[in-house]
Every structure is written in C-alpha cells, then in structure tokens.
C-alpha positions as CSV (number, residue, x, y, z in Angstrom):
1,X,-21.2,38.1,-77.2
2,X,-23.9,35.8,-79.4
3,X,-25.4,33.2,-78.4
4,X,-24.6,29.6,-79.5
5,X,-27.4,28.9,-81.6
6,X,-29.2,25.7,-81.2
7,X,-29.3,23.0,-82.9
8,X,-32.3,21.6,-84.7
9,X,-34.5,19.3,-82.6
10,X,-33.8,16.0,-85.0
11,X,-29.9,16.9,-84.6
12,X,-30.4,17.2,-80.5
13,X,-31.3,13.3,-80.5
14,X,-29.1,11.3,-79.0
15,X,-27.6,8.7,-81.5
16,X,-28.7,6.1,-79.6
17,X,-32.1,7.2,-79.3
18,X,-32.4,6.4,-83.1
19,X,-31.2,2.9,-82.6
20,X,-33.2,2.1,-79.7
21,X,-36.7,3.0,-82.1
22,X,-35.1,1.3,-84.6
23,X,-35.1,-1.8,-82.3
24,X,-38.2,-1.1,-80.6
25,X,-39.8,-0.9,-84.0
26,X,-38.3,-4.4,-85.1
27,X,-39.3,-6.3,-82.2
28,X,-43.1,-4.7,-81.8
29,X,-43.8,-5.8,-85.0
30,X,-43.3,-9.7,-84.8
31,X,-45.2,-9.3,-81.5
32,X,-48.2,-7.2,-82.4
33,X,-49.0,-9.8,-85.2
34,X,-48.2,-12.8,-82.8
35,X,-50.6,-11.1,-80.2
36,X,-53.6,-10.1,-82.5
37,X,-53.6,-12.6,-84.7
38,X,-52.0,-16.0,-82.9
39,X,-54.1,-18.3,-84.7
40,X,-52.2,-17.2,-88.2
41,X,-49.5,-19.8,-89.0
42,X,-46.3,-16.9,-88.9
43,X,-46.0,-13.3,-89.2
44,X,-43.3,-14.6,-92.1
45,X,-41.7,-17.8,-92.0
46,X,-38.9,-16.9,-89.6
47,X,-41.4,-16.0,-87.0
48,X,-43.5,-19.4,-86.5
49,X,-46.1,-19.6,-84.1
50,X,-45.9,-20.8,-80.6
51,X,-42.3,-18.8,-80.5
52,X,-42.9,-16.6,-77.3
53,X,-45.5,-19.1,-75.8
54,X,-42.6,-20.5,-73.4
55,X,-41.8,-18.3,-70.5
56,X,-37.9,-18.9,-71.2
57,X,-38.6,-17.4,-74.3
58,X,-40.1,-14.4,-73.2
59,X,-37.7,-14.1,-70.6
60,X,-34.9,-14.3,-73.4
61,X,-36.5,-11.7,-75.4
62,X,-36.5,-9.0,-72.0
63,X,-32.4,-10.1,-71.8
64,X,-32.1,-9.3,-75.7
65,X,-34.1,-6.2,-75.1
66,X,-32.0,-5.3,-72.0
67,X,-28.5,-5.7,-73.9
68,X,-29.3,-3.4,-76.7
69,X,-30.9,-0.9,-74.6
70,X,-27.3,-0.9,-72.4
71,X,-25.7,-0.9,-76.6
72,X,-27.9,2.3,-77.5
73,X,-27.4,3.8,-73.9
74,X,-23.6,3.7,-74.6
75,X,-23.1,4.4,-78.0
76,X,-21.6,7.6,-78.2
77,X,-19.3,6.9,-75.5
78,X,-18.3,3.3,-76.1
79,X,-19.2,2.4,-79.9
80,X,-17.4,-0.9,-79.5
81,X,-19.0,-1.8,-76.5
82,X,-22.3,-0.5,-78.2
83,X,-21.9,-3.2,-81.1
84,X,-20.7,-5.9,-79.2
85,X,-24.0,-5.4,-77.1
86,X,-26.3,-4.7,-79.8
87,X,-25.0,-8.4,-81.4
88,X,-25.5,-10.3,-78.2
89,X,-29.1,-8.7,-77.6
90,X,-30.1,-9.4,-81.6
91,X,-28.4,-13.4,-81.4
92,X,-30.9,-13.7,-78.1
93,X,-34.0,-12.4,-79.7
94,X,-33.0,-14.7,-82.5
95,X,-33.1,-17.4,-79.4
96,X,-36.3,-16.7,-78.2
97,X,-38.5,-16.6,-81.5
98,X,-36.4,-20.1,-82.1
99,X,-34.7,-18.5,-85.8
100,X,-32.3,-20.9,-87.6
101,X,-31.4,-17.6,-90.2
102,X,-31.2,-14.3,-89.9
103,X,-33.9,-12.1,-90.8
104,X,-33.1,-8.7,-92.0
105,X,-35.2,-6.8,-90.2
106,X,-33.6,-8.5,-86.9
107,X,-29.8,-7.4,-87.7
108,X,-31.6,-3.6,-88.7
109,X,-30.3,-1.8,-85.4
110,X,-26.8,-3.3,-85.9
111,X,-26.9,-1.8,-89.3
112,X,-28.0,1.3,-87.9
113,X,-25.4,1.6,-85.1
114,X,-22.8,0.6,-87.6
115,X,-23.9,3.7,-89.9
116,X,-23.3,5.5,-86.9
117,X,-20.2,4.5,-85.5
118,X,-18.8,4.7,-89.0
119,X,-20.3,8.5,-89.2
120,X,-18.8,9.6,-85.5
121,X,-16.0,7.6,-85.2
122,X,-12.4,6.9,-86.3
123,X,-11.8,4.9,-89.3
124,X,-10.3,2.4,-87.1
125,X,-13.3,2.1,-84.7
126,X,-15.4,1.7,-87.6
127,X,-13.4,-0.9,-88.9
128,X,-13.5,-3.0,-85.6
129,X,-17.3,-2.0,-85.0
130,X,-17.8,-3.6,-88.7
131,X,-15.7,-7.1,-88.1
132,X,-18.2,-7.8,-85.0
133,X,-21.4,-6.9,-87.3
134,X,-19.7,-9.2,-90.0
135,X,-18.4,-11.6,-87.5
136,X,-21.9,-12.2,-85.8
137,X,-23.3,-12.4,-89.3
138,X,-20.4,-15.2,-90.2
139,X,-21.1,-17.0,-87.2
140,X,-24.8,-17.5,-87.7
141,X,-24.4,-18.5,-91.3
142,X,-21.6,-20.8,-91.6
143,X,-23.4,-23.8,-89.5
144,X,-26.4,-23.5,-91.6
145,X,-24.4,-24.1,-94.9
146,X,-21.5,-26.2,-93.6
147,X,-22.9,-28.5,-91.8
148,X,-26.8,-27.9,-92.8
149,X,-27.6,-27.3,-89.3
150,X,-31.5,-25.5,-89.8
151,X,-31.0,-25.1,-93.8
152,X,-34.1,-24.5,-96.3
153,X,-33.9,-24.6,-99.5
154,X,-34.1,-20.7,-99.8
155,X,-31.7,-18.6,-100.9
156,X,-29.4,-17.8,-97.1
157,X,-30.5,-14.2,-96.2
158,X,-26.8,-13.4,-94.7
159,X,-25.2,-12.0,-97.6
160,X,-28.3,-9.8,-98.5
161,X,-27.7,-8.4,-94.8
162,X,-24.2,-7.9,-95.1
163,X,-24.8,-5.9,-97.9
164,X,-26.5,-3.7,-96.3
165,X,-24.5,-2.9,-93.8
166,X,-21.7,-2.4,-95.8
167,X,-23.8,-0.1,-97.8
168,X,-24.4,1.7,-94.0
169,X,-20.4,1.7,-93.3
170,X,-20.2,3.4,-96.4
171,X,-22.9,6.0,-96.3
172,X,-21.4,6.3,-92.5
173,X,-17.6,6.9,-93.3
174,X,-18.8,9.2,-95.9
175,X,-20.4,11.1,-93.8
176,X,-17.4,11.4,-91.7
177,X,-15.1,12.4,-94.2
178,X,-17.2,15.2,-95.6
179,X,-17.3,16.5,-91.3
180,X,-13.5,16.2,-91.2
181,X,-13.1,17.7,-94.5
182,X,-14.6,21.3,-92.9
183,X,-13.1,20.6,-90.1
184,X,-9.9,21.0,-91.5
185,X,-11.2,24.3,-93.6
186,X,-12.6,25.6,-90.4
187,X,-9.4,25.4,-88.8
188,X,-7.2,26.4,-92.1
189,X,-9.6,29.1,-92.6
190,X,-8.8,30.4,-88.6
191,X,-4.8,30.0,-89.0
192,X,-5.6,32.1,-92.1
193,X,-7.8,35.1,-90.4
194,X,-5.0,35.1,-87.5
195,X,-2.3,35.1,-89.9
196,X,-3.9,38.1,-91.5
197,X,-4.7,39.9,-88.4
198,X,-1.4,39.6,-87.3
199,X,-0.1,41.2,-90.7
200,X,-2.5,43.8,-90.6
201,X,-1.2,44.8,-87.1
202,X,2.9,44.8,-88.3
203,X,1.4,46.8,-91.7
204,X,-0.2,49.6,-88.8
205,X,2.6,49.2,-86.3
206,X,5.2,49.5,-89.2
207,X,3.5,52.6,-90.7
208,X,3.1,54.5,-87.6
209,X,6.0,53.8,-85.9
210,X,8.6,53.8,-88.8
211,X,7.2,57.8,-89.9
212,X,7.8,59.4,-86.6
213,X,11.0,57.8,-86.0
214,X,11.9,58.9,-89.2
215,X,10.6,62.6,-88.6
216,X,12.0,62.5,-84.8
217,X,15.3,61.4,-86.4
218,X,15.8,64.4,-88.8
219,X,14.5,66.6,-86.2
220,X,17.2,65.6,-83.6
221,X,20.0,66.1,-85.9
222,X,18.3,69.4,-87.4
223,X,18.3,70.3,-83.3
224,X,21.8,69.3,-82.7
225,X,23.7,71.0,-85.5
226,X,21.6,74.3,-84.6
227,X,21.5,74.1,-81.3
228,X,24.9,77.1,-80.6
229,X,23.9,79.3,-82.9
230,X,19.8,79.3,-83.4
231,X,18.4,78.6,-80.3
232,X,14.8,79.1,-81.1
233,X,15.4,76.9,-83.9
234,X,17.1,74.1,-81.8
235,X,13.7,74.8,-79.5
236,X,11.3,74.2,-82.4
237,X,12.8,70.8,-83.6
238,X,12.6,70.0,-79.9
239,X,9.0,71.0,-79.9
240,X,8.6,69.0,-83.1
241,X,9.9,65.7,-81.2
242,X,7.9,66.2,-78.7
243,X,4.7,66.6,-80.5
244,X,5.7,63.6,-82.7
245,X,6.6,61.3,-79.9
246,X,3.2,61.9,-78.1
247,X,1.3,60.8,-81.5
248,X,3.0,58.0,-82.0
249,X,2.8,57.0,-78.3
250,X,-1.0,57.8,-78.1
251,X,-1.3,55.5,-81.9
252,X,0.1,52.5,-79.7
253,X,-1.7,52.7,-76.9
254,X,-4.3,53.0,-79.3
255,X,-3.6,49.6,-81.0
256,X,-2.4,47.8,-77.7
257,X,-5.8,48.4,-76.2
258,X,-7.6,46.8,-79.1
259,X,-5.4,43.9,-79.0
260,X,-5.7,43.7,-75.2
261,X,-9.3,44.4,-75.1
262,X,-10.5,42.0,-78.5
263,X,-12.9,39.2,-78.3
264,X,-12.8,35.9,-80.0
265,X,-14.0,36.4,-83.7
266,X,-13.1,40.4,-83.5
267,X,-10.4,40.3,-86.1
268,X,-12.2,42.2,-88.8
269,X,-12.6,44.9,-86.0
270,X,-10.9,47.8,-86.7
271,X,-8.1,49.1,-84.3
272,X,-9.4,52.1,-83.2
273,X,-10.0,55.6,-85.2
274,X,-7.9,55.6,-88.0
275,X,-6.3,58.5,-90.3
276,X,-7.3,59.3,-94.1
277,X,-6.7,61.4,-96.3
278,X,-8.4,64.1,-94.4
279,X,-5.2,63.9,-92.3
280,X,-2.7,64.2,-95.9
281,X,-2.5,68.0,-95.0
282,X,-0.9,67.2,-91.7
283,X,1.0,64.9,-93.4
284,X,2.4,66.8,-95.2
285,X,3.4,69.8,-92.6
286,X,4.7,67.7,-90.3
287,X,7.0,65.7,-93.0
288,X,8.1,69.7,-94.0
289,X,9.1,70.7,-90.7
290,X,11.1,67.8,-90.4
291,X,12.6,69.0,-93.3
292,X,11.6,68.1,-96.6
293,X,8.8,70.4,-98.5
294,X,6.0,68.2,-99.6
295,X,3.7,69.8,-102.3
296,X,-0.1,68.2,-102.2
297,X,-1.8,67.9,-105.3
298,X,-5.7,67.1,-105.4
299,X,-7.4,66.6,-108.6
300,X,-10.6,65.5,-109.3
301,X,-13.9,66.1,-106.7
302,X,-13.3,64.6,-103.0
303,X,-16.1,62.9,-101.9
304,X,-16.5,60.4,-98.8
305,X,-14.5,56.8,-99.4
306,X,-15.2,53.4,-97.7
307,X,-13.1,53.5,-94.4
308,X,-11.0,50.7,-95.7
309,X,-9.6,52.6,-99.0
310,X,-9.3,55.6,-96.7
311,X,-7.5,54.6,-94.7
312,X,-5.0,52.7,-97.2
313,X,-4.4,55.4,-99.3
314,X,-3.6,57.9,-96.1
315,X,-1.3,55.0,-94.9
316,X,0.3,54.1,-98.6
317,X,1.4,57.7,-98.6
318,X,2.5,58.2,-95.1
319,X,5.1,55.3,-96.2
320,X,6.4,57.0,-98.8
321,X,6.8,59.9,-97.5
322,X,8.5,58.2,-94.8
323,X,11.0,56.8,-97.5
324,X,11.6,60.0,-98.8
325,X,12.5,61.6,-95.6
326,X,15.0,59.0,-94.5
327,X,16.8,57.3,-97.9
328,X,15.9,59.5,-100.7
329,X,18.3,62.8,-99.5
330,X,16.4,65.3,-101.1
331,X,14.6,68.6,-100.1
332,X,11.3,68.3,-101.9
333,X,8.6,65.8,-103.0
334,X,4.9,65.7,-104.4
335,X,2.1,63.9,-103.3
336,X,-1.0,63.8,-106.4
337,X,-4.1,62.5,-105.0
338,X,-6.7,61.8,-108.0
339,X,-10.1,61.5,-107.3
340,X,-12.0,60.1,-109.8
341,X,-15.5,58.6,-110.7
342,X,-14.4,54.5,-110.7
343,X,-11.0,54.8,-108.6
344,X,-8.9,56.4,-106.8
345,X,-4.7,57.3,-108.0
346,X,-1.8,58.3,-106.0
347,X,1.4,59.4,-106.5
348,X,4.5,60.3,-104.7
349,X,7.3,61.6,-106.7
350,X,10.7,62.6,-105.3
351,X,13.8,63.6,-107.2
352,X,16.3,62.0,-104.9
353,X,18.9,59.5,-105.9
354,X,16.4,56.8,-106.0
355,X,15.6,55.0,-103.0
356,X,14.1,52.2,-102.1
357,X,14.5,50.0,-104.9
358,X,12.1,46.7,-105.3
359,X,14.4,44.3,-104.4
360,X,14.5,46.5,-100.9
361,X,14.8,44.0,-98.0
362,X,12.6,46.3,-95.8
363,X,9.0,46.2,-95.0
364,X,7.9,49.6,-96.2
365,X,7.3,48.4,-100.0
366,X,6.0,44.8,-99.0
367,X,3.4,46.8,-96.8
368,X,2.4,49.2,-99.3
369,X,2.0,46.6,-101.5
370,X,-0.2,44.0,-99.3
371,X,-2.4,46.8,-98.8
372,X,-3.3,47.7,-102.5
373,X,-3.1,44.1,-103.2
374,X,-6.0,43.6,-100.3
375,X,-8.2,46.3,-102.3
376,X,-7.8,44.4,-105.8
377,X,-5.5,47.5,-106.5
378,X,-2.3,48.3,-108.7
379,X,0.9,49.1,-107.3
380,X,4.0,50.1,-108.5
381,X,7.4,51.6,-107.1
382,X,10.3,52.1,-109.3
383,X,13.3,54.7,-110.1
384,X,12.6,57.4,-112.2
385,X,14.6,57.9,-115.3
386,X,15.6,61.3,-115.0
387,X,16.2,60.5,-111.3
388,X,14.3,59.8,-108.1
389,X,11.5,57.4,-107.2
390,X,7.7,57.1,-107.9
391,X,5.1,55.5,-105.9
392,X,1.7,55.1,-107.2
393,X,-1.2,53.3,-106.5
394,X,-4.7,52.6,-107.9
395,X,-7.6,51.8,-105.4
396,X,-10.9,50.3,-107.5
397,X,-13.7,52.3,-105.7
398,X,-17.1,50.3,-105.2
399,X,-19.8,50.9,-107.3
400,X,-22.1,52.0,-104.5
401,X,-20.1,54.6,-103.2
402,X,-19.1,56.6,-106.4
C-alpha cells in the first residue's frame, strides 16, 4: 500500500498562520517607524505621533494583539468566531494609535481571513463571516459622515476597504467552487470505476458460469436418455459433468478470492489468470462432447495479444458458443479466428433456427457487446438469411503490439 504523499510545505501552513503574519506585519510597521524615528510628525497621517506614548495605549494594543492571535488560533475550527475576534482586536488597535478612519492596511488581516473562510467554508459561513467584516466597516464609518464625528476633508477610506474585501470573498468563494467542483468528479469518477468493476465481474461470472451450465445441462440429458442401453456412454457424460463442474467451481473461487482479498484502488486488477484464445481448442472439445461439433478456423499468423483483447475475444466466443449449445438446436457450428496485421475478427456461425435475436432480454449479447464496445471494437449479431445466427466481432489491435 502507497504512501500518502505529502503535501507541499506552503500548503502544510496552517491558515491561521498566514493571518497571524499578515497582522504581525501590519502592526510592526507603524511601530518600527514610531520607534526609530519618533521625532517624525506620523508614519502617515493616521498614525500621529505620541499614539503609544500612554501606557493605556500600549496596553490596548497587547489586548488587540491578544484577540486576533485567539481569531488566527481558531480559524479553521471556528471561522465565525475567528472574524468576530479578528474585528474586535483591529477596532482596539484602532483605539490605541487614537484612529478616527480606518486605514487599509489595519482591516488587511480581516481581509485575509475573509478570503479564507470564503475559500474553506460554506457559502453560508462566508456570507455571515462577510456581514461582520462589512458590519465593523459600517460601524466605523457612519459616525464620521453622519454626524462628522473625526471627519477630514479626504476622501473616507471605508469604501476603498470594502472593496477589497469583497474582491477577497470573491477570489475566496471561487476558490471553493473550483474544490467542490473536483470534489464531485472525484466522487462521480469512483461511483463510475465501481459501477464498472461491478459489470466487469457479472460479464466474468455470466460467461463462466452460463457455459458450463449449458454444457452440464446437455450432458445430463445426453446421460439420462443413454443411461439403459450405453452404459459407458452414460459414464462419459457423467465424466464430462464432473470435469465441467470442477472448472467452473475452481473459476469462482478464483474470482471470489480476488473480490475477498482486493484493496482499495485495485479495481483495474485483474481477477486472477484468465483464458484466451490459447484455450479456443478446449473450447471447442469440450462444447463437442457436449454435443455440438465445433470446427475452428485460424487464419492469418498468431502472434501474442495484449491480455485485455485476449482475453475478450476467448470470452466473446465462449458466449456464443454457449448460445449455440442451448437455443440454437443444431449439431454443428464454426468458430473463424482472423489474425491480422491492425485487428483482430471473429466469427461464430451456426445454422440453427436463429437464436438469440438482438432484442434478446438476456445478458449474453449485452456482454458480448460491452466488451467489444470497451476495446473501441465492432460488434454485430444477427440471423442469417439462409438460416442460423452470426456473431462477429472486430478488436482494433495497438500499434505497439502488431
């Protein structure tokens, strides 16, 4: 089993971690200047001189620090909390450096932890974190301009900063949309590779099961009408049962041990060792004994096939065969196998009374059918019109293995 590989080290940062620099940055600056150079008149003109020289002040500034620290600390768990703290701490640093406006570089880690919430976070939470960003913001301006209460003749800096952050919410839900988007591929994709597993398992179960029973069927009866007068014969169908029922009891145990012993993420595994058309020849003198004289064409020069096409084609005619033996009522059939240089061809002609036509509500068509559909193939099954049925397929071969 792989390990989970880990994440990059900028990923592996806490989200709160981000907004705690951002702070950190926003209040070192205003008291770096204020420190080195306290004889200048303002680092900018919302952060006059003398603003930290009262202890209150410096005291408030520690609380303001304090909150959003506890905001950061509890952001992923908590967002709302997170915000709510993050206002308080940036109204009391506002407090202590004695600002009538808000400067944009103050409301910064707000912004920042609204981006985020918006990014992690249900619409709904993002929503609610946003109407406390814009609230605070709201709160601080309205005095100012209703009542004049600290207004300059300056342009108010509030809307400037609540574009912003509604330029964060944005970039924020975005980013959540895009992660819930492949989210929901992630998990469509999944229903989609255990909805094909579990197809792939009927096709095999379908295909080995439905051929012996088949086989085991017209051996029985071929037993029981003999069994008086040819004894030896009665003994070989018996023998025939036999031999078929182990096969197919060892192919199932074969596939229930896969699907008993498969991991997570195994579903392109394959089930086990699997027949191809190696095995056709088998095929084909078991499907005689059980009564019904299969002749085996190969054209063209065999060569080694991709274990997927293999397999198919061994399995496509196994099916048809198996259709033969139990609807078609004749004594004879020929399998054509046609190796050639870009694909491979087979055919399975009977001259029964036409079985199996293609509005047939059983699986054996469907199957055949998914499977040449899964190699990009053609398929076809119809009546013949001077009687009987034809299966044939095409299988594209890749152009590295030809």
């Amino acid at each position: 089993m792989s390990a989970t590989p880990r994440l990059p080290l900028l990923k592996r940062i806490p989200l709160g971690a981000w907004t705690a620099v951002t702070w950190c940055a926003v209040t070192a600056y205003p008291l770096v200047e204020y420190v080195m150079m306290p004889a200048r008149q303002a680092v900018s003109y919302s952060y006059p001189r003398g603003g930290m020289d009262g202890h209150g002040a410096q005291l408030l500034l520690l609380l303001a620090t304090a909150l959003a620290f506890a905001g950061c600390a509890v952001l992923n768990r908590g967002p709302l909390t997170a915000m709510a703290l993050l206002v308080a701490g940036t109204g009391a640093s506002m407090a202590a450096w004695h600002q009538t406006e808000t400067v944009p570089t103050v409301y910064l880690p707000v912004t920042v932890a609204l981006g985020f919430i918006a990014a992690r976070n249900s619409r709904r939470t993002s929503l609610i974190a946003g109407a406390l960003a814009f609230g605070a913001l709201f709160a601080l301006w309205a005095p100012r301009e209703l009542i004049g209460f600290g207004r300059d003749d300056g342009t108010a800096s509030e809307p400037f900063i609540a574009l912003i952050a509604v330029v964060a919410w944005l970039i924020g839900n975005s980013v959540h949309q895009a992660r819930v988007y492949a989210e929901n591929l992630s998990s469509r994709a999944a229903t989609q590779a255990v909805t094909a597993e579990r197809l792939r398992i009927a096709r095999e179960l379908h295909d080995m099961v439905a051929h012996s029973i088949g086989v085991i069927a017209l051996q029985a009866g071929a037993a029981r009408r003999v069994i008086d007068t040819q004894p030896a014969g009665a003994r070989e169908a018996l023998t025939a049962i036999e031999t078929t029922g182990r096969e197919t009891l060892s192919g199932l145990r074969r596939v229930l041990g896969a699907l008993r012993d498969a991991e997570p993420g195994a579903a392109d595994a394959p089930l086990g060792p699997e027949p191809g058309l190696a095995a056709v020849d088998r095929l084909a003198e078991t499907t005689t004994a059980a009564g019904v004289r299969v002749d085996v064409r190969w054209l063209g020069e065999p060569r080694p096939l991709p274990p997927e096409i293999d397999m198919s084609a061994y399995r496509i005619i196994q099916e048809a065969l198996t259709n033969v033996v139990r609807h078609a009522s004749t004594a004879s059939c020929r399998v054509s196998v046609d190796c050639r240089d870009e694909e491979l061809t087979i055919e399975v002609i009977d001259g029964g009374r036409g079985h199996g036509s293609t509005t047939d509500s059983g699986y054996g068509l469907v199957g055949m059918r998914e499977r040449v559909g899964l190699l990009h193939g053609e398929f076809s099954a119809a009546p013949r019109p001077e009687g009987g049925f034809r299966v044939a397929a095409r299988l594209p071969v890749p152009a590295g293995v030809r």
